[in-house]
ZAGU-220700 format. One record per residue: residue number from 1; y, z, x of N, C-alpha, C, O, CB in turn. Coordinates in Angstrom, 3 decimals, m for minus. Last residue first. Glycine has a CB too. Example, Ala and Ser with C-alpha at 12.3 -4.5 7.8 and 13.67 -1.06 7.14 Angstrom:
2
(2, (m2.250, 7.080, 12.850), (m1.060, 7.140, 13.670), (0.030, 7.870, 12.900), (1.138, 8.039, 13.409), (m0.598, 5.725, 14.084))
(1, (m5.690, 7.800, 13.190), (m4.500, 7.800, 12.300), (m3.300, 7.800, 13.200), (m3.319, 8.465, 14.236), (m4.473, 9.046, 11.308))
***
This chain:
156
(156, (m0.280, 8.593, m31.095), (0.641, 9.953, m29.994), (1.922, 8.671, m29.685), (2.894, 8.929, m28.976), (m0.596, 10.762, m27.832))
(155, (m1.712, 7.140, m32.995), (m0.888, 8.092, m33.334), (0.691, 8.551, m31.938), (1.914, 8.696, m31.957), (m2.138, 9.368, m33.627))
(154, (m3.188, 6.183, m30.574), (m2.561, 5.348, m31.479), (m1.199, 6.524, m32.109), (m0.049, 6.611, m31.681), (m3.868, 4.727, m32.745))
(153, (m4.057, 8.721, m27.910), (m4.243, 8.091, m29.458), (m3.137, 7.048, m29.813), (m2.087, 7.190, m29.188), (m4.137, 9.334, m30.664))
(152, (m3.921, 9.144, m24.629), (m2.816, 9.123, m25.503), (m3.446, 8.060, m26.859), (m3.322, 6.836, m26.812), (m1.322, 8.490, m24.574))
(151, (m4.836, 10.717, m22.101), (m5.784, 9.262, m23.191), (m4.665, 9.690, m24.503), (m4.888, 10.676, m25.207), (m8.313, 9.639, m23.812))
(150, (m4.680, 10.591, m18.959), (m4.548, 11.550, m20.094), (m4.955, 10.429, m21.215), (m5.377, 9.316, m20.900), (m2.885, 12.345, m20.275))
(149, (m4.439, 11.695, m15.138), (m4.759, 10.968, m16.344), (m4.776, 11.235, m17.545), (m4.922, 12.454, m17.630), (m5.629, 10.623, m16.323))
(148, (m1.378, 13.182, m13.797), (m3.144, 12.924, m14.444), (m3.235, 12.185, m14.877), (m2.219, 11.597, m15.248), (m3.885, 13.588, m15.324))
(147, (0.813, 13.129, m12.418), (m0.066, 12.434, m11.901), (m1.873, 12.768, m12.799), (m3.033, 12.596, m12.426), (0.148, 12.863, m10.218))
(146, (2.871, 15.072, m13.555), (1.677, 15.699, m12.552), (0.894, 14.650, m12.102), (0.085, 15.037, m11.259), (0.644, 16.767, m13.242))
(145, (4.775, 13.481, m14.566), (5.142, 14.665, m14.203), (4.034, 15.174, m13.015), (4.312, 15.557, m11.879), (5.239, 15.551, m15.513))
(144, (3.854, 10.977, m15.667), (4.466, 11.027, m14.264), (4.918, 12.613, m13.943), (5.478, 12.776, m12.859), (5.856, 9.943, m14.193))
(143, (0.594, 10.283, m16.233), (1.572, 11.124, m16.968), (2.368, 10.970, m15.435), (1.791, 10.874, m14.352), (1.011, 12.901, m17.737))
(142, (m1.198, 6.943, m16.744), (m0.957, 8.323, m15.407), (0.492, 9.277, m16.342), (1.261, 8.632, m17.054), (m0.110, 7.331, m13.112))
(141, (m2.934, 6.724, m19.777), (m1.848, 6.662, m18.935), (m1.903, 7.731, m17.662), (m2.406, 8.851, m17.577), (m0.632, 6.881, m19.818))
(140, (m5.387, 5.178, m21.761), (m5.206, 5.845, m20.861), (m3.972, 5.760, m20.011), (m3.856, 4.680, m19.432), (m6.145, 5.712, m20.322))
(139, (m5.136, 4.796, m25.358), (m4.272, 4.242, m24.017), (m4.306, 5.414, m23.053), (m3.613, 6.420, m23.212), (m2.536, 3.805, m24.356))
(138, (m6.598, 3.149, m28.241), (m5.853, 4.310, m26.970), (m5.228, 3.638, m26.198), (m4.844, 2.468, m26.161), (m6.789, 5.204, m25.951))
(137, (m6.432, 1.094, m30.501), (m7.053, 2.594, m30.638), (m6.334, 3.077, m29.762), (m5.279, 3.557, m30.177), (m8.597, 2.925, m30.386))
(136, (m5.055, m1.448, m31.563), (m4.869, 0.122, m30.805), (m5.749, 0.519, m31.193), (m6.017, 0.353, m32.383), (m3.757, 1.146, m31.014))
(135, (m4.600, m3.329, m33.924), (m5.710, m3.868, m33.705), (m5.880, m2.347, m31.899), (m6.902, m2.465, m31.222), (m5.486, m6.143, m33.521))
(134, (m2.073, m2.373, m35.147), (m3.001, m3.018, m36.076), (m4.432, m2.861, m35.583), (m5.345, m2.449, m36.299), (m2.654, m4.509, m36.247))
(133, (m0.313, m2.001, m33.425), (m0.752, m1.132, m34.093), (m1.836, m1.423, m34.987), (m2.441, m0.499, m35.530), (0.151, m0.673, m34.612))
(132, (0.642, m5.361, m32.373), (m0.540, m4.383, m31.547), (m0.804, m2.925, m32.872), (m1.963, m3.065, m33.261), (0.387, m3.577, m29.507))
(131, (0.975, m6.443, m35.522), (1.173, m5.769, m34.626), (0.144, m5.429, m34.166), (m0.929, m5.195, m34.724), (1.840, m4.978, m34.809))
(130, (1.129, m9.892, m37.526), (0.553, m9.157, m36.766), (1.312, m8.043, m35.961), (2.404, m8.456, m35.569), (m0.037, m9.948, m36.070))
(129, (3.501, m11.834, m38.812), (2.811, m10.604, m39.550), (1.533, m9.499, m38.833), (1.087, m8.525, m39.440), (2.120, m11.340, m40.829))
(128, (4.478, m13.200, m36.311), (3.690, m13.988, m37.683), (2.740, m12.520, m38.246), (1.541, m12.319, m38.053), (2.324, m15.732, m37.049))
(127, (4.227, m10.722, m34.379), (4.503, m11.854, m34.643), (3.375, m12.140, m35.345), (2.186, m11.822, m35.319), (4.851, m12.629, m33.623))
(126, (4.658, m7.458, m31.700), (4.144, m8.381, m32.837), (4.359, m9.215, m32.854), (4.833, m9.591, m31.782), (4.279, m8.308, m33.839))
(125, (4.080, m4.384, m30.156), (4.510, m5.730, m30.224), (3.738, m6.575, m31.067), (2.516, m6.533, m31.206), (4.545, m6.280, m28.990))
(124, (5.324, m1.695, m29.446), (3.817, m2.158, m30.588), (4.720, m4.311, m30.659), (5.638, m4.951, m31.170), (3.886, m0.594, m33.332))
(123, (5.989, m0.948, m26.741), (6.914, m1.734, m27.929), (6.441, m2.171, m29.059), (7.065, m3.009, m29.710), (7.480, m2.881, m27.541))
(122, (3.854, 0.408, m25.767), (5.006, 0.897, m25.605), (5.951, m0.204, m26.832), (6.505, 0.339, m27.788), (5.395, 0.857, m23.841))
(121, (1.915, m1.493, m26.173), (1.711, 0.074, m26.949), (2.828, 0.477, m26.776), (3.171, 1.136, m27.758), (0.650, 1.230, m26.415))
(120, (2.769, m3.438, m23.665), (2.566, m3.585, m25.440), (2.375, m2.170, m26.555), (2.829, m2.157, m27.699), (0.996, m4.500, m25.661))
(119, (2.486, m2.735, m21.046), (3.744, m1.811, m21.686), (3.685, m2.751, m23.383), (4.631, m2.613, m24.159), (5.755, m2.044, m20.474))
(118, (0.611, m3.563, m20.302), (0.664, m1.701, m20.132), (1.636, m1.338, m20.982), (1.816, m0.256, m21.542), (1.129, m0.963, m18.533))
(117, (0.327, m5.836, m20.426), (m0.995, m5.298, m21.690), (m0.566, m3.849, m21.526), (m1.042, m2.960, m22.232), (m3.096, m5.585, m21.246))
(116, (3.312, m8.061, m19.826), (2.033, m7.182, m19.410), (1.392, m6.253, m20.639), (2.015, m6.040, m21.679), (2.507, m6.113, m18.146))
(115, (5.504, m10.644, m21.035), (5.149, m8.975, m19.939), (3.666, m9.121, m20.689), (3.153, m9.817, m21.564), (6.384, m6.847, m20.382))
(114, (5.625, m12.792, m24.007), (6.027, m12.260, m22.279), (6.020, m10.498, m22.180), (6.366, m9.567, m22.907), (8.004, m12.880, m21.767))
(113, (3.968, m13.655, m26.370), (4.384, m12.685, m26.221), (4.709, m12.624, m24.887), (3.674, m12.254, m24.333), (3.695, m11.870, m26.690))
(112, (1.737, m16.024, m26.613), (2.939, m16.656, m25.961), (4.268, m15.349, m25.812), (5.351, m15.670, m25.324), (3.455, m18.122, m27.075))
(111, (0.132, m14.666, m29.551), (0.182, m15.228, m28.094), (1.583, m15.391, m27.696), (2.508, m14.943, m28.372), (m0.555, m16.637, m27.936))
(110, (m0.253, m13.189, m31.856), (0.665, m12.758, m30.905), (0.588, m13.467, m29.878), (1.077, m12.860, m28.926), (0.577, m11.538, m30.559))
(109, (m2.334, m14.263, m33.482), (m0.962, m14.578, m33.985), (0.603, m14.036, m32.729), (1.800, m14.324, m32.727), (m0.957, m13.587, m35.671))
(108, (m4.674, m13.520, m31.932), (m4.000, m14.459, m32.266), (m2.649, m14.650, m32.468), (m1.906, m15.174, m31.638), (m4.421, m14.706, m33.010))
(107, (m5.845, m11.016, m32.535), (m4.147, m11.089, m31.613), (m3.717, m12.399, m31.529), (m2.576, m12.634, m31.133), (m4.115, m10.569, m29.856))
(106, (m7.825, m11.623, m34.566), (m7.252, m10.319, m34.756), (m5.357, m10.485, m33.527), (m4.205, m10.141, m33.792), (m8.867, m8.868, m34.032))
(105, (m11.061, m11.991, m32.858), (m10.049, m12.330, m33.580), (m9.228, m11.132, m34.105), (m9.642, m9.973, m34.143), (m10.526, m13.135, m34.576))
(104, (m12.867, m13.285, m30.289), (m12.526, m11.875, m30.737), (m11.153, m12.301, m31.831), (m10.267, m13.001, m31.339), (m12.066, m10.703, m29.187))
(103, (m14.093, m15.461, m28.887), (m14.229, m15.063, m30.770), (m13.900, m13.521, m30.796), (m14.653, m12.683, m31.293), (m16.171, m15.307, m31.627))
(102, (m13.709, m15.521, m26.792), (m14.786, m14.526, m26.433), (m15.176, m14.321, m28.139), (m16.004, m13.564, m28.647), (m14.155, m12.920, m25.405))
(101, (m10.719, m17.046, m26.844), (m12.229, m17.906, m26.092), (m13.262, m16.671, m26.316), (m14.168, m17.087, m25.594), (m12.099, m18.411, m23.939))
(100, (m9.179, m14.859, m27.561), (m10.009, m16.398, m28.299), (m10.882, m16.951, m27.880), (m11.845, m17.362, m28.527), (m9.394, m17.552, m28.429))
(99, (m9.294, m13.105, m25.581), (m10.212, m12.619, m26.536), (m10.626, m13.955, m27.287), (m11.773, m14.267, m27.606), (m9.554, m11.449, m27.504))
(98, (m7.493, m14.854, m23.566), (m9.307, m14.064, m23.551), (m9.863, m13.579, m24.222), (m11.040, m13.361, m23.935), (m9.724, m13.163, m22.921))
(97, (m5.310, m15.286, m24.868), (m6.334, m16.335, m24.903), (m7.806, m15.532, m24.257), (m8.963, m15.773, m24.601), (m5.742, m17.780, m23.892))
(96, (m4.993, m12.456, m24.600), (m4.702, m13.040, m25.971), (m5.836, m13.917, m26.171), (m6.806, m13.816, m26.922), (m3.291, m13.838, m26.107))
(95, (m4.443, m12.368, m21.816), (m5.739, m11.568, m22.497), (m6.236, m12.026, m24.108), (m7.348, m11.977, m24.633), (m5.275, m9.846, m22.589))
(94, (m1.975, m14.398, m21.188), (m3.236, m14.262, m20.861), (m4.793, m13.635, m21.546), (m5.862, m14.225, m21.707), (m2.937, m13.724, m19.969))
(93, (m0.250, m12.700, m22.439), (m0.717, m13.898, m23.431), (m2.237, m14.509, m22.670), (m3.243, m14.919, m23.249), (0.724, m15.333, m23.511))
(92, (m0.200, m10.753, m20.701), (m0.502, m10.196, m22.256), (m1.374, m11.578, m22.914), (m2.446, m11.659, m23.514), (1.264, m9.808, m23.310))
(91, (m1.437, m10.061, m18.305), (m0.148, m10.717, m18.335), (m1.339, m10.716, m20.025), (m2.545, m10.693, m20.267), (0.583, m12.379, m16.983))
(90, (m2.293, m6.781, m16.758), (m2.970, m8.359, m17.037), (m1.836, m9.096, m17.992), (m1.224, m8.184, m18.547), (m4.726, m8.295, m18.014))
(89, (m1.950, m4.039, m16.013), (m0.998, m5.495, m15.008), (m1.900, m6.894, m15.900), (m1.967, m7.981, m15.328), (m1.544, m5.533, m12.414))
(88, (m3.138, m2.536, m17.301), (m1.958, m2.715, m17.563), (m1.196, m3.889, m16.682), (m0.083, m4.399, m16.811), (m1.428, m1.461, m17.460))
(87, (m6.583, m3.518, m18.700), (m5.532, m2.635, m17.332), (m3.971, m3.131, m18.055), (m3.778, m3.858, m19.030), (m5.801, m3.552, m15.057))
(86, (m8.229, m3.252, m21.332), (m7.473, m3.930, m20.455), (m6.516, m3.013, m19.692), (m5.882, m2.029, m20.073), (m6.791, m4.964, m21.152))
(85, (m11.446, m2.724, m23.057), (m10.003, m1.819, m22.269), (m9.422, m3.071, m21.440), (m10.225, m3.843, m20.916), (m10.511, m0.198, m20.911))
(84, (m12.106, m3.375, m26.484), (m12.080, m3.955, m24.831), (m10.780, m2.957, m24.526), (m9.783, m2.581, m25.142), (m11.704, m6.071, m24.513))
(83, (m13.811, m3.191, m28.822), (m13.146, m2.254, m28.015), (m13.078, m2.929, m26.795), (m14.087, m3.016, m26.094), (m13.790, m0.916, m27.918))
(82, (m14.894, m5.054, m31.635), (m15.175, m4.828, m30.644), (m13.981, m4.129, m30.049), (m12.950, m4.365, m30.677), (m15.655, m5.864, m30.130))
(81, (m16.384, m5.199, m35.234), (m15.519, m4.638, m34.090), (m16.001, m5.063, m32.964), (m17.169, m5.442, m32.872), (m15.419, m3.200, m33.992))
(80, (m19.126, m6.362, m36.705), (m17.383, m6.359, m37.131), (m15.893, m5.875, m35.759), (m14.748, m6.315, m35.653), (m17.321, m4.855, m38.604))
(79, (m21.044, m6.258, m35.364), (m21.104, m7.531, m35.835), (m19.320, m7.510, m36.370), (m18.536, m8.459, m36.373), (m22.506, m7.757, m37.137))
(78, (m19.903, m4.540, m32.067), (m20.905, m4.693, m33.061), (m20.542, m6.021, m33.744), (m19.908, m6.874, m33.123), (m20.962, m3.452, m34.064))
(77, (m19.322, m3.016, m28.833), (m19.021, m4.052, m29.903), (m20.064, m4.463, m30.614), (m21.117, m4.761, m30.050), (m18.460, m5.194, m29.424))
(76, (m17.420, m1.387, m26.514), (m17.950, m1.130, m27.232), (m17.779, m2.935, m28.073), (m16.841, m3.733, m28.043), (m17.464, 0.323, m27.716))
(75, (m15.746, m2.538, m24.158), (m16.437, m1.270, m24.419), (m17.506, m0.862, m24.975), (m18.403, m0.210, m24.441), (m15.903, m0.708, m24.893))
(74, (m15.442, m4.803, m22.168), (m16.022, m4.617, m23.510), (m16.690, m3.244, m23.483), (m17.764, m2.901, m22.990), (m17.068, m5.785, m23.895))
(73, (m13.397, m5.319, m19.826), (m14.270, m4.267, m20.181), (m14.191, m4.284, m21.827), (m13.260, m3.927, m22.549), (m13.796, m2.808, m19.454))
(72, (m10.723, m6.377, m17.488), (m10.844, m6.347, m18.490), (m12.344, m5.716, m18.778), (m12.782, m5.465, m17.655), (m10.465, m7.527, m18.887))
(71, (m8.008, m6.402, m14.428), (m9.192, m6.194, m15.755), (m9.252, m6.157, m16.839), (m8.244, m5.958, m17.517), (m9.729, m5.395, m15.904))
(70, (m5.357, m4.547, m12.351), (m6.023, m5.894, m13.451), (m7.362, m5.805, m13.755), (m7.921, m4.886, m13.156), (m5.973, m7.447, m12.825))
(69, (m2.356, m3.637, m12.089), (m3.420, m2.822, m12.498), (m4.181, m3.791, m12.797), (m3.752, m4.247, m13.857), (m3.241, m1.830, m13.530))
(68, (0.189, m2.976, m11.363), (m0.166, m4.477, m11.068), (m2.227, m4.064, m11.010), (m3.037, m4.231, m10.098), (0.868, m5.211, m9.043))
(67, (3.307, m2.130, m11.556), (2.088, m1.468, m11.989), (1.127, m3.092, m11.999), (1.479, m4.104, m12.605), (2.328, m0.449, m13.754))
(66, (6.014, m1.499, m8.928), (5.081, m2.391, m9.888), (3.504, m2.164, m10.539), (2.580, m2.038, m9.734), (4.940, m3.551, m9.139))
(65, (8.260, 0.611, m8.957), (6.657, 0.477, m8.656), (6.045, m0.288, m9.496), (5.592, 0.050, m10.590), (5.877, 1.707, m8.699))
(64, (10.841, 0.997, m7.471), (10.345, 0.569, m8.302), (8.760, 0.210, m7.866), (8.279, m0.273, m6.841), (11.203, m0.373, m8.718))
(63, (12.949, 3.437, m6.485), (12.110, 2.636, m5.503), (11.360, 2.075, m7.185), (11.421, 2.925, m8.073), (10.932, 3.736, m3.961))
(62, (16.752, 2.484, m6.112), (15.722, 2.997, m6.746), (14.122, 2.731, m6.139), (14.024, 1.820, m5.317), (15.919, 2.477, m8.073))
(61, (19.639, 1.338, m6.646), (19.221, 2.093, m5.840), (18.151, 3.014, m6.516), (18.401, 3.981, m7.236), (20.292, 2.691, m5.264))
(60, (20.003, m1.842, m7.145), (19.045, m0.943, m7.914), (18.546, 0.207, m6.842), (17.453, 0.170, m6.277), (17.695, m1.876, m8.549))
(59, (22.109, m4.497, m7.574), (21.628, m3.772, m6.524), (21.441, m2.182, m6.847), (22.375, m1.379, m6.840), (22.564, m4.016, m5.387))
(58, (22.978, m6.075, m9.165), (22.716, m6.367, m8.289), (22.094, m5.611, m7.580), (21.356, m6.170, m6.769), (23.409, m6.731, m7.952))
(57, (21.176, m5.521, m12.356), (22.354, m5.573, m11.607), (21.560, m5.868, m10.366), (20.341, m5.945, m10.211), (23.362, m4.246, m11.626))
(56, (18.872, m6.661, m14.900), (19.325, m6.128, m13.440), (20.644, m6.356, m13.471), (21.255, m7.090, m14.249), (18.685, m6.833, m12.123))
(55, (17.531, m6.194, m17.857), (18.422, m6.466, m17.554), (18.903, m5.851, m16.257), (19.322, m4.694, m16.287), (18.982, m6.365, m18.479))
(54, (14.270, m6.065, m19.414), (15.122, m5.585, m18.336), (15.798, m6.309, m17.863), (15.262, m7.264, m17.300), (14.654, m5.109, m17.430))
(53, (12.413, m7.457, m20.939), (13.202, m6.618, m21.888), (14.059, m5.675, m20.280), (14.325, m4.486, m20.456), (11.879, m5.438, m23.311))
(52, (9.677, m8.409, m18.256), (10.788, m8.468, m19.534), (11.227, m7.324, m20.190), (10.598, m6.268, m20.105), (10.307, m9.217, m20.660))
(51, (7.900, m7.560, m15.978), (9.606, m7.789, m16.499), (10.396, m8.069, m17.327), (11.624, m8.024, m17.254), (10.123, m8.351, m16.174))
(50, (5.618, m6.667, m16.356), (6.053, m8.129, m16.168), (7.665, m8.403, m16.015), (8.307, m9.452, m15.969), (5.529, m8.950, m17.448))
(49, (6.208, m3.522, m15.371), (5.013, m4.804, m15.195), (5.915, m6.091, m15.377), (6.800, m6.422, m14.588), (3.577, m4.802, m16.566))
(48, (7.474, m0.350, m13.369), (7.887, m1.837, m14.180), (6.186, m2.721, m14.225), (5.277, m2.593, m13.404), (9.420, m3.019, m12.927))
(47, (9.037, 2.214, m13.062), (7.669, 1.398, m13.304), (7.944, 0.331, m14.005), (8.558, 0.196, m15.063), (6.560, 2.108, m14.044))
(46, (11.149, 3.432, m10.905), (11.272, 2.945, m12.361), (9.936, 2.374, m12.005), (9.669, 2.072, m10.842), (12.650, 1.869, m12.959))
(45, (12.419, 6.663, m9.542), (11.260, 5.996, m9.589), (11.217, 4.919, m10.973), (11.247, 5.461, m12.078), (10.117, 7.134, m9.577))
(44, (14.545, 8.661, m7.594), (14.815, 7.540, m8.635), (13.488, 6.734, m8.599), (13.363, 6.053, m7.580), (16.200, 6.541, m8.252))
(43, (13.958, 10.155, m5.199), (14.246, 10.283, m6.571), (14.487, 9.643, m7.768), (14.606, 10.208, m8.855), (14.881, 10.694, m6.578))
(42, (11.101, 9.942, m3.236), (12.762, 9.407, m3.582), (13.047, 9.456, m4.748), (12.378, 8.763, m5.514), (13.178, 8.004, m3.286))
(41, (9.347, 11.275, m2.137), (10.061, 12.241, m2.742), (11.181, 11.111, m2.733), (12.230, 11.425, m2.171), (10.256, 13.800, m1.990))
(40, (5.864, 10.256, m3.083), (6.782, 9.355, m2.383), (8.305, 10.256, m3.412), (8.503, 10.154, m4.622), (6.309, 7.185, m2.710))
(39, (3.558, 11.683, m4.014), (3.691, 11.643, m2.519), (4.790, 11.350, m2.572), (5.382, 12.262, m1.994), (2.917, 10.818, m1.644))
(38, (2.878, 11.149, m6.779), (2.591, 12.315, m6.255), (3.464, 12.709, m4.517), (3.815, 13.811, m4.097), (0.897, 12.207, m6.239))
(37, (3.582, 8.530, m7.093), (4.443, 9.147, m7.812), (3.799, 10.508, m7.539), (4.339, 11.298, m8.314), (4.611, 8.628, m9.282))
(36, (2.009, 7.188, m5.142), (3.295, 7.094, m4.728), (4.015, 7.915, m6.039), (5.241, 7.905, m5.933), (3.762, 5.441, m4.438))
(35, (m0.465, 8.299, m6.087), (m0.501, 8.955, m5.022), (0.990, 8.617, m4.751), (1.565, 9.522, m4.147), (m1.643, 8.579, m4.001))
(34, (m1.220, 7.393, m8.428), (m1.277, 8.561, m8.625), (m0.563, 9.099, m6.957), (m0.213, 10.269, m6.803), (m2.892, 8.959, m9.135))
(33, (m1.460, 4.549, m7.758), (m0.059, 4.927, m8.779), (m0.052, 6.384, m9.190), (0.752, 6.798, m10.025), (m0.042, 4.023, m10.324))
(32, (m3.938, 4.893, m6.682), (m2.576, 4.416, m5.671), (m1.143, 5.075, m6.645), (m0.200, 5.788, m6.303), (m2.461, 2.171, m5.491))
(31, (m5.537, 5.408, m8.874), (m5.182, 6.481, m7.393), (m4.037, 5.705, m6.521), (m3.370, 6.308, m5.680), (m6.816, 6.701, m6.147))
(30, (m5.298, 3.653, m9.935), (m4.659, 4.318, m10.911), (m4.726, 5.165, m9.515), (m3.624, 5.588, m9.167), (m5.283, 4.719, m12.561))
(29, (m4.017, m0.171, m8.345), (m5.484, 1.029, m8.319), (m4.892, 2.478, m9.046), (m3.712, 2.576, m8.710), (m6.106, 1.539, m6.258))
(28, (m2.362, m1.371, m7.276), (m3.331, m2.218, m7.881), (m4.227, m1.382, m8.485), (m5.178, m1.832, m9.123), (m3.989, m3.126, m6.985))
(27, (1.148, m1.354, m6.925), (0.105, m0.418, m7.062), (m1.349, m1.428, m7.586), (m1.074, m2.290, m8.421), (0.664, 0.863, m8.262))
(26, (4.199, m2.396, m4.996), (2.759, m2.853, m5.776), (1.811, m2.087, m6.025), (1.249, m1.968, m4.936), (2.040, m3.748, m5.188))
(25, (6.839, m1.220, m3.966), (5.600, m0.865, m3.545), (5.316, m1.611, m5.057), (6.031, m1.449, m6.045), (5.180, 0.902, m3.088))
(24, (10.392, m1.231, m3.122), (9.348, m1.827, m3.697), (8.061, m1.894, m3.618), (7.816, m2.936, m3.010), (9.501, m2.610, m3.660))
(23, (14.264, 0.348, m2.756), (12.588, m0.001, m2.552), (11.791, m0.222, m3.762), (12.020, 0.175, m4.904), (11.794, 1.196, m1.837))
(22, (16.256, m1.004, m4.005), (16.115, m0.348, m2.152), (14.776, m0.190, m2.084), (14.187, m0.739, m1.153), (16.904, 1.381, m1.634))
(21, (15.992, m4.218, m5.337), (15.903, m2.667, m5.296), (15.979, m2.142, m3.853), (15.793, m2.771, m2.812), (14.520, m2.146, m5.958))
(20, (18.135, m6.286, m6.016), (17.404, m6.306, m4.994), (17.268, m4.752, m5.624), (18.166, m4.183, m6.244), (17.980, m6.807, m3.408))
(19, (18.171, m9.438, m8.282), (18.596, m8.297, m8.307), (17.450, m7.653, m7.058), (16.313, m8.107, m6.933), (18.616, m7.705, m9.918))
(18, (18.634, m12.565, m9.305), (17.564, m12.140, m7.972), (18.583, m11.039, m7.498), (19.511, m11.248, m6.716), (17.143, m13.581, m6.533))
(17, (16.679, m12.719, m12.668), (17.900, m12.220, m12.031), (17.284, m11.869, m10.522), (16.222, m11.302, m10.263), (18.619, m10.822, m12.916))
(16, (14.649, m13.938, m14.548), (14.772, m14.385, m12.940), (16.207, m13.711, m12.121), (16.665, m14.215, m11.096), (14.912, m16.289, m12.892))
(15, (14.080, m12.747, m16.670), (15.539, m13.463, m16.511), (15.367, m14.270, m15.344), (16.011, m15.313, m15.237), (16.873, m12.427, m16.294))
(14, (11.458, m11.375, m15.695), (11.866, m12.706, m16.691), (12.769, m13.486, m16.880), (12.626, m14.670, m17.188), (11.916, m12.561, m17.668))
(13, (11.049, m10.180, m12.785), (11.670, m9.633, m14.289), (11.737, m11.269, m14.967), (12.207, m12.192, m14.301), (13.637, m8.623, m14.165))
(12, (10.438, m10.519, m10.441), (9.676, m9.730, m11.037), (10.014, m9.292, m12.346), (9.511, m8.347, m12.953), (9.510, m8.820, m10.318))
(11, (11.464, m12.472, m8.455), (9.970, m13.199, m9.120), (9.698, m11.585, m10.135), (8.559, m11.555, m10.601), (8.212, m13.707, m7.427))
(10, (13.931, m10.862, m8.107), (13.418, m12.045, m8.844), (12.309, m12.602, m9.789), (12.178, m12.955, m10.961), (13.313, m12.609, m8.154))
(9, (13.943, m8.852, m6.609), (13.175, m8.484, m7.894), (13.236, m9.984, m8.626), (12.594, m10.183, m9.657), (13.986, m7.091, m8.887))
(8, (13.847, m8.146, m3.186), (14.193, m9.101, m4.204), (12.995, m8.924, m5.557), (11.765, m8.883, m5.542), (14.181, m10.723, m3.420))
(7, (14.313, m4.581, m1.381), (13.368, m5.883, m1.797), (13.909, m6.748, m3.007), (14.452, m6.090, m3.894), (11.830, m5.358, m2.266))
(6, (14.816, m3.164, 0.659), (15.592, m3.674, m0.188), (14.668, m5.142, m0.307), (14.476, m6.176, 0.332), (17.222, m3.679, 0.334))
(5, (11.553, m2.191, 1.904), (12.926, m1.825, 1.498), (13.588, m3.123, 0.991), (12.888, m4.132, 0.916), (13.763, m1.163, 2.720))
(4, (8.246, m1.682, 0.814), (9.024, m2.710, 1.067), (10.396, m2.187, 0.770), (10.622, m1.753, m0.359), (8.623, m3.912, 0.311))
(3, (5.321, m0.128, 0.998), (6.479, 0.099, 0.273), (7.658, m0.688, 1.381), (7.859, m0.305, 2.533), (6.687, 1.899, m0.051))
(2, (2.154, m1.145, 0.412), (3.320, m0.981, 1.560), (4.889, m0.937, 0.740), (5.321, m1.805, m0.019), (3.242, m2.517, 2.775))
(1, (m1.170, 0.000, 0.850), (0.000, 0.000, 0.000), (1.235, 0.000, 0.897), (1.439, 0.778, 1.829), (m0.003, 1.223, m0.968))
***
């Protein structure tokens, strides 16, 4: 893991704004994103995935941690349901078309949605009469106060 100083956020937000942070580390692993928000004392920490719905300035005194988490896992699945966990770095419309091709139905109507599968529960994101609330059960998250893990319900 290499934490990069004044790094270009271009390629990392949607606008393409080429806004620089003072620092930039990639996490791929929930022990990496447990260990720079356990270990790394700079005070200003923003988590970011795909970048959308963020508006930069020029210059983001902050260390930003890209959550760049990837996979996918059929949990569970019968003749009516199935449970797939997706990481939080998998690019949304991406997984969309992975459940169509697998006949999982149900997110259709949400393709072509921009950012990442970590932060959809965060905005219950929708279209053409579909929401992620619809088709949620959980969401394992790192909590940033202590670095656990924790399984946050639909409800929470």
């Amino acid at each position: 893991m290499i934490i990069y100083d004044h790094f270009s956020l271009k390629n990392y937000n949607t606008f393409g704004i080429d806004a620089t942070a003072r620092y930039f580390v990639e996490v791929t692993t929930i022990e990496e994103l447990q260990d720079i928000l356990e270990n790394n004392s700079y005070p200003r920490k923003i988590l970011i995935g795909g970048g959308g719905n963020m508006l930069l300035t020029d210059y983001i005194d902050a260390l930003f941690i890209h959550v760049n988490l990837k996979g996918k896992q059929i949990v569970s699945q019968d003749d009516n349901n199935v449970i797939v966990k997706v990481m939080a770095g998998e690019n949304w419309h991406n997984m969309v078309m992975w459940a169509i091709d697998h006949d999982f139905g149900g997110l259709e109507n949400m393709s072509l949605i921009p950012g990442n599968t970590g932060t959809a529960p965060i905005q219950n994101i929708g279209a053409y009469g579909a929401e992620l609330k619809d088709c949620f059960v959980s969401c394992e998250a790192v909590r940033i106060e202590d670095q656990q893990l924790v399984t946050l319900s639909k409800e929470e």
